[in-house]
C-alpha positions in Angstrom: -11.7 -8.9 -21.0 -9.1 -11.5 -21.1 -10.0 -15.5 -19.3 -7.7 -14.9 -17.0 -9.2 -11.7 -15.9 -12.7 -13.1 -15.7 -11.6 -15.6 -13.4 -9.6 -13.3 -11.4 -12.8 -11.0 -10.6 -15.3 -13.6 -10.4 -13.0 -15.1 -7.6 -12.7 -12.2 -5.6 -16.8 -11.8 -6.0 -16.5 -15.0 -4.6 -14.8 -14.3 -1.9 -16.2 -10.9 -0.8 -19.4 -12.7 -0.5 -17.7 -15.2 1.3 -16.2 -12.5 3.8 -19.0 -10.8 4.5 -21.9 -13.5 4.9 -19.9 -16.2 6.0 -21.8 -17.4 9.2 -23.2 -14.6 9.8 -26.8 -13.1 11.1 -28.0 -11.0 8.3 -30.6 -9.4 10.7 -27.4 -8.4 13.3 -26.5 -4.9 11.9 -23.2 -5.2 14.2 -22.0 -7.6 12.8 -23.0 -6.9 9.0 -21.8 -3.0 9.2 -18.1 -4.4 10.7 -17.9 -6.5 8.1 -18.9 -4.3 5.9 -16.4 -2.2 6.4 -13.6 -4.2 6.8 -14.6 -5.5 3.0 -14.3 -1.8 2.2 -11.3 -0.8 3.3 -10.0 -4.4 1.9 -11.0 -3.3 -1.6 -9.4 0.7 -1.0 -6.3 -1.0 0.1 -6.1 -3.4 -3.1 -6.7 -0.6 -5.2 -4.4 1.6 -4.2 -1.8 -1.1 -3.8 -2.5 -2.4 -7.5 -1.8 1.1 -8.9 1.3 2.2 -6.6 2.9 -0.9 -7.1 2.2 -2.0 -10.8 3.4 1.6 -12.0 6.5 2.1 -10.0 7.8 -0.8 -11.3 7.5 0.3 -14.6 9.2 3.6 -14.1 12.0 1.9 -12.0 11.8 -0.9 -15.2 12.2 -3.2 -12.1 9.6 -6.1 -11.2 11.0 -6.5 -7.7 10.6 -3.3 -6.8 8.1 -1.9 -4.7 7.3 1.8 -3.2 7.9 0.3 0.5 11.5 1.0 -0.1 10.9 4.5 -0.3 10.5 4.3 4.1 6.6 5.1 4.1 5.6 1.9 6.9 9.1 3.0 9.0 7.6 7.5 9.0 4.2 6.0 9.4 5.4 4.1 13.3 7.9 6.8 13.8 4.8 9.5 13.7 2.8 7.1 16.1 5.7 6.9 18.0 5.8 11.1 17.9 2.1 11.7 18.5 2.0 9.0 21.8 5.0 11.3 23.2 3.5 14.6 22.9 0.2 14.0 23.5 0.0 10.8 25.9 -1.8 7.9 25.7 -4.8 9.8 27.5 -5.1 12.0 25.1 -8.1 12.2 22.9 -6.0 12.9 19.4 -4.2 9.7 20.0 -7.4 7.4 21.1 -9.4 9.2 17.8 -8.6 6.6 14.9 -9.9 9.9 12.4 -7.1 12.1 13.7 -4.2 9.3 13.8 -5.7 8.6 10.0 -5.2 12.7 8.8 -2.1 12.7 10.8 -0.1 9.6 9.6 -1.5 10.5 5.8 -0.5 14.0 6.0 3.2 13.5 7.6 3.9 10.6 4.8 2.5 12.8 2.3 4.6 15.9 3.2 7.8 13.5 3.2 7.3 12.6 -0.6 6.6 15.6 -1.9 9.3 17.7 -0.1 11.5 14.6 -0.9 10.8 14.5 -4.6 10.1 18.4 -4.8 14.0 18.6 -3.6 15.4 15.5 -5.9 13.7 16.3 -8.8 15.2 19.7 -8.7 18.6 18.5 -10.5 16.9 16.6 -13.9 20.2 14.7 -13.8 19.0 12.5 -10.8 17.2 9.0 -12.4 14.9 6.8 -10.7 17.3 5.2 -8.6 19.1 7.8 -6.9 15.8 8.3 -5.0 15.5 5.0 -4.4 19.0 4.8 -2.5 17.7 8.6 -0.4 14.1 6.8 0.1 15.9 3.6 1.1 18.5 5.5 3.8 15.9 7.7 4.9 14.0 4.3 6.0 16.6 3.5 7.8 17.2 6.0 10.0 13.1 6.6 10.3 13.4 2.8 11.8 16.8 3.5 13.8 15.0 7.0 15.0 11.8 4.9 16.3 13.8 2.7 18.1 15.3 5.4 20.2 12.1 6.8 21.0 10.6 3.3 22.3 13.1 3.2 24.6 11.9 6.7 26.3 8.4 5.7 25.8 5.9 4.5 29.5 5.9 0.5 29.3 2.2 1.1 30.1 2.2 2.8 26.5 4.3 0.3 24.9 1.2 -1.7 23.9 0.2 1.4 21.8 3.4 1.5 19.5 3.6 -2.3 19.0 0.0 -2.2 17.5 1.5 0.4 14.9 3.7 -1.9 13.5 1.3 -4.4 12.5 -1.2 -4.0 9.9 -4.7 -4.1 11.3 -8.0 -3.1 9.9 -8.7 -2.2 13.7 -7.7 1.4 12.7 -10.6 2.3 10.4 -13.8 4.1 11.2 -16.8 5.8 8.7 -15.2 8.8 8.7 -11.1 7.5 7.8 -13.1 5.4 5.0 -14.9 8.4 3.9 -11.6 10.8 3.8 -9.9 7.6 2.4 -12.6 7.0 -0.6 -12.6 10.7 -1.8 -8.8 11.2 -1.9 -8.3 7.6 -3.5 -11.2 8.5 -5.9 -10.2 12.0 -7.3 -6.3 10.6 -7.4 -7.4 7.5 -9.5 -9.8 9.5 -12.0 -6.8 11.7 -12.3 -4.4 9.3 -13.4 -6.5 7.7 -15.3 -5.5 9.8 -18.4 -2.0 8.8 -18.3 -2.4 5.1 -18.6 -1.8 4.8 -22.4 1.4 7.3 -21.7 2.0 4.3 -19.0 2.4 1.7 -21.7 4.8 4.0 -23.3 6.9 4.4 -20.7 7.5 1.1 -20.0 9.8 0.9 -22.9 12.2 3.3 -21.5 13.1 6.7 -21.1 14.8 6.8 -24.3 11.9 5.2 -26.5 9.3 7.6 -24.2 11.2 10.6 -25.3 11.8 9.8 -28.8 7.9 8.9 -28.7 7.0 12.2 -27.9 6.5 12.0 -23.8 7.5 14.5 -21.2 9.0 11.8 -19.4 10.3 13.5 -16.2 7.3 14.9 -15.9 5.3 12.2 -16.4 7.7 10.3 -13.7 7.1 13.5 -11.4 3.4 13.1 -11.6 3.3 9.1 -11.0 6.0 9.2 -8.1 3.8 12.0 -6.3 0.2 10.0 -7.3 1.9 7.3 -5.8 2.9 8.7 -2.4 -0.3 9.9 -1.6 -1.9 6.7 -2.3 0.5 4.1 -0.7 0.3 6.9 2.2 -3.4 6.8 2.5 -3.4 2.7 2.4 -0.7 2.4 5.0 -2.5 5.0 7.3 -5.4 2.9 7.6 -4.3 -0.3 8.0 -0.5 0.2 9.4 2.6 -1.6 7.2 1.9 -3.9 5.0 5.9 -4.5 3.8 5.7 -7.5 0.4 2.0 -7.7 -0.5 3.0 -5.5 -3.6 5.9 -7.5 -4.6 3.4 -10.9 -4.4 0.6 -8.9 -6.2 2.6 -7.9 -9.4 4.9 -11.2 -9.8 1.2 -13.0 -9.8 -0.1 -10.0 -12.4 2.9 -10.3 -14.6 2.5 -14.3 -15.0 -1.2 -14.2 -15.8 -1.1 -11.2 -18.3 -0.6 -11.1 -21.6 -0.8 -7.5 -22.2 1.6 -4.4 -21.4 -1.7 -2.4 -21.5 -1.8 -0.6 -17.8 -5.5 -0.3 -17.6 -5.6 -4.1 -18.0 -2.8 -5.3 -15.4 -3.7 -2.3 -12.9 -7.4 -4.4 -13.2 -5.6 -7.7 -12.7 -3.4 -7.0 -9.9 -6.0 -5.4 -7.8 -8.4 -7.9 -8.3 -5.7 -10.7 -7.1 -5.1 -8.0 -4.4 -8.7 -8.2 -2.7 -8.4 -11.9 -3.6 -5.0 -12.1 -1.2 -6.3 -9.4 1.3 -9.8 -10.6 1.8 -8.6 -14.5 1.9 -6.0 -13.5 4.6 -8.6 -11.5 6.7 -10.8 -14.6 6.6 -8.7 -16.9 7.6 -7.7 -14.9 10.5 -11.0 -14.3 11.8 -12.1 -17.6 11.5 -10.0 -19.8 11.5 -6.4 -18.6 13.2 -9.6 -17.0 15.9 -7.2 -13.6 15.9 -4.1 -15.2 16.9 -2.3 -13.2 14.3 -2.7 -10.0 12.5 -3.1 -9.4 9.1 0.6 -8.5 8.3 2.0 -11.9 9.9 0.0 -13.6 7.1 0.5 -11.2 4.2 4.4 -10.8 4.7 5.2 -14.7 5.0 3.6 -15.4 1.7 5.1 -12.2 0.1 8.3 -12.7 1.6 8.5 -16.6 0.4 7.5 -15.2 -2.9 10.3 -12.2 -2.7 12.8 -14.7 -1.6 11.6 -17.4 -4.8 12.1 -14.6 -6.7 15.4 -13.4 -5.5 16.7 -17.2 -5.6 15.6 -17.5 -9.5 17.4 -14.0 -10.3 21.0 -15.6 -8.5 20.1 -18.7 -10.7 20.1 -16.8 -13.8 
């Protein structure tokens, strides 16, 4: 393990201890179980972020890339937007944060694989091309929802507008539970591929000549990674640049094109960036803002360093 990665993971020890026993009662169970599990779904998050965001950019070969172009946060609204119209505000379904959870994760889901089922159809279509159909598709998601709002109770408006903020308001034992297995058995399976990763990040031609299936390998990683940024969005709501912030920050501080280790990296500096964000707004902004304000000004200043260095060059 490199210096770099030691001091990564002894910081976000650091400040997951902080999180949860920061001026806290130990012998309040309340209080310890919330915090609890809003450490746990911190660390689900940052895991599934790390992996979804570190591999896509290596199969699009493009570090300012992330899978939130492919119009997950703009379905995951438009289906709260769906459920509060055909059910109510009243109803049960929508009030249950377990059934929003499987509802959300199984419409975004459904999108990527009928999306890449139907793409991926024509071999001739690269990386790209589903990038521009993920991109428009986005668009009209987010054009679609704003229709909707306009038919939508005033009394209910309340409802929607918490949808498009992330918020760790959303999860319960049972969402972490669904969350933990489906994160679990998708991580485990990928796990094999990660030395095929590092091959792919050479290119499709050097993958091929190397000996990898690489459309299927693609095929494989771009559904692996809908299901995870799906699950991570469903429980806490749309998180837009934290990816983009995570891997520049990865990239700089590793040496190594070995997946295993920046996957590691960039989920550790995940937790670090979630964890410190959540603290801060419970106690010091005293919930004045939600977690996305926080997350998407520092990725956003970082996208737009970023973007201002690439015009320089």
């Amino acid at each position: 393990m490199s210096r770099q990665a030691v001091i990564i993971n002894l910081a976000a020890l650091l400040m997951m201890v902080l999180f949860v026993f920061f001026r806290a009662d130990i012998s309040d169970v309340f209080i310890m179980t919330g915090r609890l599990e809003r450490l746990f779904t911190l660390v689900l998050v940052s895991l599934t972020l790390a992996y979804s965001t570190i591999v896509f950019q290596t199969i699009s070969a493009n570090r300012i890339l992330t899978p939130s172009l492919m119009g997950y946060e703009h379905l995951f609204v438009l289906s709260q937007v769906l459920m509060l119209m055909a059910l109510g505000s009243g109803s049960e379904l929508v009030r249950s944060k377990l059934w929003s959870f499987v509802f959300s994760t199984a419409i975004m889901t459904a999108y990527s694989f009928a999306l890449y089922v139907l793409l991926f159809r024509n071999h001739k279509k690269n990386v790209y091309y589903i990038l521009l159909i993920g991109l428009v598709l986005g668009m009209f998601f987010s054009a679609t929802t704003q229709f909707l709002q306009m038919a939508i109770d005033p009394n209910e408006y309340g409802y929607v507008q918490s949808a498009m903020f992330s918020s760790l308001g959303r999860t319960s034992i049972d969402t972490l539970a669904i969350a933990l297995l489906v994160v679990a058995a998708l991580l485990l399976y990928v796990k094999r591929y990660f030395r095929y990763l590092d091959v792919l990040s050479l290119g499709r031609e050097y993958a091929l000549g190397l000996g990898v299936d690489y459309d299927d390998l693609v095929r494989k990683q771009l559904l692996a990674i809908s299901v995870l940024v799906s699950v991570s969005t469903a429980l806490v709501g749309p998180i837009t640049f934290v990816g983009i912030f995570v891997s520049g920050i990865t990239y700089r501080l590793s040496a190594t094109a070995s997946h295993a280790r920046t996957i590691g990296l960039a989920a550790g500096i995940a937790l670090i960036l979630m964890t410190g964000a959540q603290f801060a707004i419970e106690h010091i902004l005293n919930y004045r803002h939600s977690l996305s304000v926080l997350i998407n000004l520092l990725g956003g200043s970082y996208f737009f360093v970023l973007m201002i260095k690439q015009l320089r060059k």
